[in-house]
C-alpha positions, 0 to 999 in steps of 0.5 A, a space after each residue: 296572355 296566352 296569345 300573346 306569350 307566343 307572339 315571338 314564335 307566331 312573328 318569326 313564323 310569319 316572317 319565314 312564309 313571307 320570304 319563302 311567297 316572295 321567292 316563290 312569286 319571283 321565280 315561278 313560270 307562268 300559269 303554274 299554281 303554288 301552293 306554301 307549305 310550312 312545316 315544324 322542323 324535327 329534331 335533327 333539323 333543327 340542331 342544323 338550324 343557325 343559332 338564335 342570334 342568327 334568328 333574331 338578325 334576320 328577324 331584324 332585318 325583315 324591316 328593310 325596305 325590301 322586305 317591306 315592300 314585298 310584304 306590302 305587295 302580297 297584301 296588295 294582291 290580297 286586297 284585289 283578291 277579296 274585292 274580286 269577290 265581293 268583300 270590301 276591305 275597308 268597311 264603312 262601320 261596325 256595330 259594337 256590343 262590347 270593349 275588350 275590357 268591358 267583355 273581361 270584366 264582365 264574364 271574368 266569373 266563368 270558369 276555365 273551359 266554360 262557355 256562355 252559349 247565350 251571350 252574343 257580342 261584337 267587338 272590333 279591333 287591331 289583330 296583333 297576334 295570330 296563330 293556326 292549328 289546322 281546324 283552330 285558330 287563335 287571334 289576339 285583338 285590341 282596341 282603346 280598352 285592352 286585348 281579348 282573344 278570338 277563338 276561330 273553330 272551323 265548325 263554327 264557321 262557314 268553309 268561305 269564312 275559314 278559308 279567309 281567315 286563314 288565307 287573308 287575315 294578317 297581323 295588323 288587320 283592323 277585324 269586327 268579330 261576333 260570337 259567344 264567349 269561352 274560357 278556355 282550359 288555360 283560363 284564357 277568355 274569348 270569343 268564340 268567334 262565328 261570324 268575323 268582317 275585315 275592316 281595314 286591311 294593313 298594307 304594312 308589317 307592324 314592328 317586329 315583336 321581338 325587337 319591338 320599336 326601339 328607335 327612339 327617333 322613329 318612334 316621335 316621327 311616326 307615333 301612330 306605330 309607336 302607339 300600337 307597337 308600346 300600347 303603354 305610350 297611350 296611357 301618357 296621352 290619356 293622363 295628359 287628356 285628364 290634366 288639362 280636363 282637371 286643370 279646367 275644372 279646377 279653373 271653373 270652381 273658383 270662377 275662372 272663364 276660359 276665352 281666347 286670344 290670338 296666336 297671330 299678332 303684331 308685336 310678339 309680347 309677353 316674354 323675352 323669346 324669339 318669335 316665329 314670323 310669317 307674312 299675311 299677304 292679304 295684309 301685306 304685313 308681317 305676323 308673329 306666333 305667339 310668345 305668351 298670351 299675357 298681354 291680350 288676357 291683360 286687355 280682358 282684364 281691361 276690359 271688365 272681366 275679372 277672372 280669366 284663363 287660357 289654355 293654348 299653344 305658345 310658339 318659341 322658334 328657340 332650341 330643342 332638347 328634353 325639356 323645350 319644344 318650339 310650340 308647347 302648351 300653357 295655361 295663363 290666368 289672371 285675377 283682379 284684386 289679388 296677388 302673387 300669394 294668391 297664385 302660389 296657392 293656386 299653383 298648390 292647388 292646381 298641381 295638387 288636383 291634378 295629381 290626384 285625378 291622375 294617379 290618386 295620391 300625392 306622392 310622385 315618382 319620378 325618374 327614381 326620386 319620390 316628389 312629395 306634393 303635399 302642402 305647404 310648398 316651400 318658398 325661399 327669396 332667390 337671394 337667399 337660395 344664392 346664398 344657400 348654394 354658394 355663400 355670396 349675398 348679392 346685396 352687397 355688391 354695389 356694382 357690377 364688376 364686382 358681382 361678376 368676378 365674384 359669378 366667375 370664381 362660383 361658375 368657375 371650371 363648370 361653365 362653359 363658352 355659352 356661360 361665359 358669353 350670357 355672363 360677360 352679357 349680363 348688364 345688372 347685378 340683378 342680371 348676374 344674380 339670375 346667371 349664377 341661379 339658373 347655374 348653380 341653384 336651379 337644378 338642386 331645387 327638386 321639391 316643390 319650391 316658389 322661388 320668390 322675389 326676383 330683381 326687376 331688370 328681369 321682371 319686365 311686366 312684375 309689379 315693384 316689391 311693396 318692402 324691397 326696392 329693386 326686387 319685384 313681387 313675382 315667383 317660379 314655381 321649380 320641380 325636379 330642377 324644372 321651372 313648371 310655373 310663372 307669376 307675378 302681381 302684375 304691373 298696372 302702372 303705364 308710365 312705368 310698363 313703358 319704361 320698362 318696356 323700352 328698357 328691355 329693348 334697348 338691353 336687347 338691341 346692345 346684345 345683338 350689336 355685341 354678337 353682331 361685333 363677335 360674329 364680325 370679329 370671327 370673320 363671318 363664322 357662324 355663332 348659336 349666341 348671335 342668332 339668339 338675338 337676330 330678332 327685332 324687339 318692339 314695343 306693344 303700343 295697343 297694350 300700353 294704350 289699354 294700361 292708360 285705360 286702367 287694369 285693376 289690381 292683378 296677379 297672373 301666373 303662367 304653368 307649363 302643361 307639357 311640363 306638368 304631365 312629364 312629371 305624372 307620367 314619368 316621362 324623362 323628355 318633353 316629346 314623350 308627351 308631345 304626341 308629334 314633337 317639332 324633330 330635325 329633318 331626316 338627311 
């Protein structure tokens, strides 16, 4: 737009008063009136001027502290100057007729230079570009919907109102404006402004828009700049906005209802992961976040109701990096009288949906590779993608010495000391056969693929395979080398969910012994794999209880939400859809 294309110019501008206002303040006697002038340079001048990259260092570097806080105190002083008299900068409301887009799309038709003299409308919005031409001034504003420019002619506006627009408006301010419309002799349309109302006054610059918010770390710390500063950042929040209203709607047409269940509980279940752990002190007990909602939508199933769903806030206190965040959203659901077949087509049709409302098609760019969602998926066995990647049928080992030698000569120089540790862990072949999968196979598994048929030393809550023995009837749904989706037939038999259960904690408990022995070993030397399992395991015995009580045949599946609106937003990290991501402190 046409304000919009001078904003570089308007900004460096705008620096240069500020600097020289400071100066003055800083240095004048008292009593002494000031007055700013700034004038264009003349040719000559300006071949004296320092070169542009000068320019744009000092530009740079008006994001200091200092600077910034010499900006916020000239606005401060004009905060106490408009409530001296008599204006309020920080209003209670303003009466809209219009959004920006609304007043584009519906006066697009008028030609350039037209005026629509009998329209009469009121917007609102953040002023993000500004610039004066003694009797004119141009404004750029935007809300939700996009960006309008306001058009200030002096004769259309009291000697009062210009004054202030010219002496108290900066980039930033929140401003109500009403007026007619115009389409200038550019095309540019706006409003002819003739009555405006400050809503917000803005103690602090915006970002610079010639460097605009480039540090990636600031832009999660403080999203709300990153916001307005990349207005585009909004749009992956929006579509985020439409996934999880989709993936509701979805849920709702096949008779699914949503309920809720704890995020605080007293035994962390439903997956193997390190748990938060708070105090309840009223209690005097100690409490966990959340893991998995599995076990208490189980317990609706228990209780009568036959297809249930959630969408909620899991909480991992485990690493962070592109694709993990310590709390993150999923939606569990679960069906009586069905199986993990089932799941897989709703998977499809999930994902599918969503696609759809998002970007309406079922072709997906991402990071450069075109994902097709179209249907039928892929669904391969785990063995069998093992035995794709490397050649090595994990059936045919008898034992787990020799599943391992034979891990160690296919990781060979690509795994490192943590690999090495996780391996020499491994205490099945089923266990070896998911190390050398999440390795070598996992990442190549970029088109929609169910990975099915896992071993049962891994699938605690997995019901056993009705036609292999050791394996049992749950999949992963992988994109782009990612795991988006969890499901099994759920596991209704209590003797067995027990053993199991107990199974699993003593694996755990002789992991933590090894670390612990390491650690000992290193002689008190920190260890990341030693913390991995610090924490304690224990058994669900109210979940157990409500087994003994009978569930009903079921399957049940797990999608990761965050995960899911990565792949249609194109979003390279998970805190890019994470409105306000878990970061490190600031040293």
């Amino acid at each position: 737009m046409e304000a919009l294309r001078v904003w570089r110019a308007s900004s460096n501008l705008l620096g240069f008063a500020v600097s020289r206002a400071a100066a003055a303040a800083s240095t004048a006697s008292a009593g002494r009136a000031h007055r700013l002038h700034i004038r264009c340079c003349s040719p000559a001048a300006a071949a004296t001027t320092k070169p542009p990259q000068d320019r744009r260092r000092r530009s740079a570097s008006s994001s200091s502290t200092s600077d910034r806080d010499s900006i916020r105190a000239i606005r401060l002083k004009k905060v106490e100057e408009l409530r001296e008299k008599g204006y309020e900068p920080y209003a209670y409301k303003w009466d809209r007729t219009h959004t920006t887009k609304e007043l584009q799309e519906t006066y697009a038709h008028l030609e350039d230079g037209e005026v629509c003299t009998e329209a009469a409308v009121s917007i609102a919005g953040r002023i993000v570009a500004r610039r004066a031409f003694g009797k004119l001034v141009f404004m750029t504003v935007r809300d939700d919907s996009g960006t309008i420019q306001l058009y200030c002619e002096k004769e259309s506006l009291t000697e009062e109102q210009f004054e202030q627009l010219k002496a108290f408006i900066d980039i930033g301010d929140i401003l109500g404006a009403s007026g007619s419309i115009k389409k200038t002799e550019k095309g540019e349309l706006s409003v002819y402004v003739n009555c405006f109302e400050i809503l917000t006054k803005s103690l602090l610059p915006l970002p610079d828009k010639y460097h605009g918010l480039t540090d990636v770390d600031k832009r999660y710390r403080q999203r709300y700049i990153d916001m307005i500063a990349n207005p585009e950042v909004a749009d992956v929040f929006r579509t985020r906005a439409k996934v999880v209203s989709e993936i509701r709607k979805t849920m709702e047409s096949f008779g699914f209802i949503e309920v809720e269940t704890p995020v605080l509980q007293g035994a962390a279940g439903g997956a193997e992961a390190r748990p938060f752990i708070t105090h309840h002190n009223s209690l005097q007990r100690d409490l966990y976040l959340r893991i998995a909602t599995e076990l208490h939508l189980k317990r609706m199933l228990v209780g009568g109701l036959e297809k249930v769903y959630e969408i909620g806030r899991i909480f991992r206190n485990e690493g962070i990096s592109t694709r993990h965040n310590p709390e993150f959203t999923t939606i569990e659901m679960y069906e009586a009288y069905s199986d993990y077949e089932s799941m897989m087509n709703l998977a499809e049709e999930i994902v599918s949906r969503c696609a759809m409302a998002t970007l309406g098609k079922l072709k997906v760019d991402y990071q450069g590779t075109e994902i097709s969602l179209e249907r039928p998926w892929r669904r391969e066995t785990m063995h069998r993608l093992v035995e794709e990647a490397t050649g090595v049928d994990f059936n045919s080992f008898g034992g787990i010495e020799s599943a391992k030698n034979a891990a160690r000569g296919l990781l060979g120089i690509k795994t490192e000391s943590h690999e090495n540790t996780s391996l020499q862990a491994c205490s099945s072949v089923g266990h070896v056969l998911n190390e050398v999968f999440e390795t070598v196979v996992e990442s190549t598994l970029v088109q929609p693929t169910f990975v099915l048929d896992y071993p049962v030393e891994i699938s605690p809550l997995a019901k056993p395979h009705r036609r292999h023995a050791g394996l049992t009837e749950r999949f992963e749904l992988f994109i782009c080398g990612r795991e988006i989706g969890n499901a099994f037939s759920e596991l209704t038999d209590p003797i067995d969910q027990r053993s199991r259960f107990e199974n699993q904690i003593k694996q755990h408990n002789a992991k933590r012994s090894a670390m612990d022995k390491k650690v000992k070993s290193a002689e008190g030397k920190g260890d990341d794999d030693a913390d991995e399992y610090s924490y304690e395991v224990s058994l669900d015995e109210d979940f157990l209880t409500s087994l003994e009580y009978g569930m009903p045949p079921a399957s049940g599946m797990g999608l990761g939400i965050d995960r899911l609106v990565m792949l249609l937003t194109n979003s390279a990290s998970i805190r890019d859809v994470i409105a306000f991501p878990v970061l490190k402190l600031q040293q």
